[in-house]
C-alpha positions in Angstrom: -29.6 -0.1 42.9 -30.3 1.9 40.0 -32.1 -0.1 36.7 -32.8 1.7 33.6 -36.0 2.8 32.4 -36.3 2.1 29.6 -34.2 -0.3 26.7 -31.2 1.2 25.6 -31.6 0.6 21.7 -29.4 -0.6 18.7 -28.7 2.8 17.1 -27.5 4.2 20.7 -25.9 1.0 21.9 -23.3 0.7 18.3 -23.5 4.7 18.4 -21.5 4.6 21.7 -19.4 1.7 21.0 -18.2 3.2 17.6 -15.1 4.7 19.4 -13.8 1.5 21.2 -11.9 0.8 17.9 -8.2 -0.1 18.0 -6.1 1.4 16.1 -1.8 1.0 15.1 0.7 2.1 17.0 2.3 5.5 15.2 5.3 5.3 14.0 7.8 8.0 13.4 11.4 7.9 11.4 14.5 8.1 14.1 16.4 11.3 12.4 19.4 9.3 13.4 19.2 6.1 11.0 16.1 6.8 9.5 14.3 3.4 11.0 10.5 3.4 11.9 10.2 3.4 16.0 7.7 4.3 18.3 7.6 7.8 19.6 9.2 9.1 22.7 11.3 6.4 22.9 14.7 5.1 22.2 15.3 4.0 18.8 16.2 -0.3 18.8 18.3 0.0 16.2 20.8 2.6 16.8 20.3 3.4 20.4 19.4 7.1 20.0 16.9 9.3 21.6 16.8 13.3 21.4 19.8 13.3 19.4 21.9 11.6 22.6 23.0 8.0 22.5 21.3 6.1 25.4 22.1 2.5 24.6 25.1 0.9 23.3 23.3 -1.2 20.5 27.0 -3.0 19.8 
C-alpha cells in the first residue's frame, strides 16, 4: 500500500482545501411573477417554467 514520503505540510494541506467552500444556491427572477427561484426549475409561486405553465399552483 502506498504511504507518503514525506509530510504533507500546512501551506499545501489549507492550499488544497481552500476550494471545499460552500457557497448559496443562485437565484434567478421568474420573468413570469418576478419571484426569486432556483434555476432550471419551476417557479413555486406561479407554477411557470420556460414561459409554459407546469403546475396548477391554485
Amino acid at each position: 500500500m502506498p504511504v507518503p514520503k514525506r509530510k504533507t505540510s500546512r501551506a499545501v494541506r489549507d492550499a488544497r482545501r481552500a476550494t471545499h467552500a460552500i457557497d448559496a444556491p443562485a437565484k434567478s427572477v421568474c420573468p413570469q411573477c418576478h419571484s426569486p427561484k432556483l434555476p432550471h426549475r419551476v417557479c413555486g409561486e406561479c407554477g411557470y417554467y420556460n414561459g409554459k405553465e407546469v403546475i396548477d399552483t391554485e
